[in-house]
N, C-alpha and C positions, 0 to 999 in steps of 0.2 A: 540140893533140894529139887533142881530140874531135873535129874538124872531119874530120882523114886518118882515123880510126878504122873499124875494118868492123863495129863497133855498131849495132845496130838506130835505138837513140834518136838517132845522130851521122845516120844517113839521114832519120829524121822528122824530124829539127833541120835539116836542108838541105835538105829539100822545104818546109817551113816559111817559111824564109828565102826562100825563090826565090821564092815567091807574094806577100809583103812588096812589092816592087818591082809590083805589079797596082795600085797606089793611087796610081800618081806619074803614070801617064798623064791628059791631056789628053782625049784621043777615044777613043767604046768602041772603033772598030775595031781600034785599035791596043791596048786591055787585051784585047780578045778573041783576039787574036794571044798575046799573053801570059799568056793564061789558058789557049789548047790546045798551048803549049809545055808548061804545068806542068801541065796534066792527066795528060799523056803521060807525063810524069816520076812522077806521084804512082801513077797505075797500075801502070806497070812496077814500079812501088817495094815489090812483092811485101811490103808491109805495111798488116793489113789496116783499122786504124783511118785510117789517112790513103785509103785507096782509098775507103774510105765514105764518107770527109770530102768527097772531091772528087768524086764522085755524086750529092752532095748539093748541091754548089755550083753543080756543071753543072747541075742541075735548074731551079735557081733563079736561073741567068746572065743572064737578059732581062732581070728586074726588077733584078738586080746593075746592069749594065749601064746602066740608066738613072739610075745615079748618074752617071754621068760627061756627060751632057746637062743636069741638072741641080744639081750639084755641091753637093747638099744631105741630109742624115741628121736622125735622130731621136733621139739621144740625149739630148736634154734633155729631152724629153718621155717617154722611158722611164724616165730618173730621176725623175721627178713622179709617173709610175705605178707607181715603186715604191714611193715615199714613201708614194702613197694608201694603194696596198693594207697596208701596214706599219699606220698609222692602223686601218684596217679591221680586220684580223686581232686588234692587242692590244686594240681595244674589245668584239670578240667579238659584234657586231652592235650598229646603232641603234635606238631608237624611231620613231625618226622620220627623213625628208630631210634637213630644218633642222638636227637634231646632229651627219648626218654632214657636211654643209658648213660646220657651225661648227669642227667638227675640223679638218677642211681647210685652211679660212682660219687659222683660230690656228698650225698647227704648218709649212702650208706659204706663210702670207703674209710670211712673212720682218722679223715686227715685232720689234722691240728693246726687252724685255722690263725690260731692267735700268733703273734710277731714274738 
């Protein structure tokens, strides 16, 4: 029923979904074919948090795009950088180097604390 509806949010929910399908291809040339399909779509889509969304995306399409040559991301390593800075934040600064890698190691070496 959301899907036929002429709601605003049933259109950003279906520009949404259309761009989903930009991660299944193989070669950029062919996401990039699928990325100015749904550009065009999100433009038109006379709404204007997704028009910004995909201004933003086009801006940053090359480097997008060379995920697909190299078929690798960074999300493990942004979770470890958020771990850090989590560490960082609740000690409210170190004395020293040495405590803040000892924090490090302790909370994100993964040791099994239990006896």
């Amino acid at each position: 029923v959301l899907k036929t509806s002429d709601l605003k949010v049933a259109r950003a929910w279906a520009i949404k979904e259309m761009f989903r399908g930009f991660w299944d291809y193989r070669y950029a040339g062919w996401a990039k074919r699928h990325f100015d399909r749904w550009y065009a779509r999100a433009i038109r889509s006379r709404l204007t948090p997704i028009k910004k969304k995909a201004k933003m995306i086009k801006d940053h399409l090359p480097n997008i795009l060379t995920y697909f040559k190299h078929r690798i991301s960074n999300p493990v390593a942004e979770g470890l950088n958020s771990k850090i800075q989590t560490i960082k934040a609740n000690a409210r600064g170190y004395r020293s180097f040495a405590g803040f890698r000892n924090s490090i190691l302790f909370y994100c070496g993964g040791l099994d604390m239990a006896p």
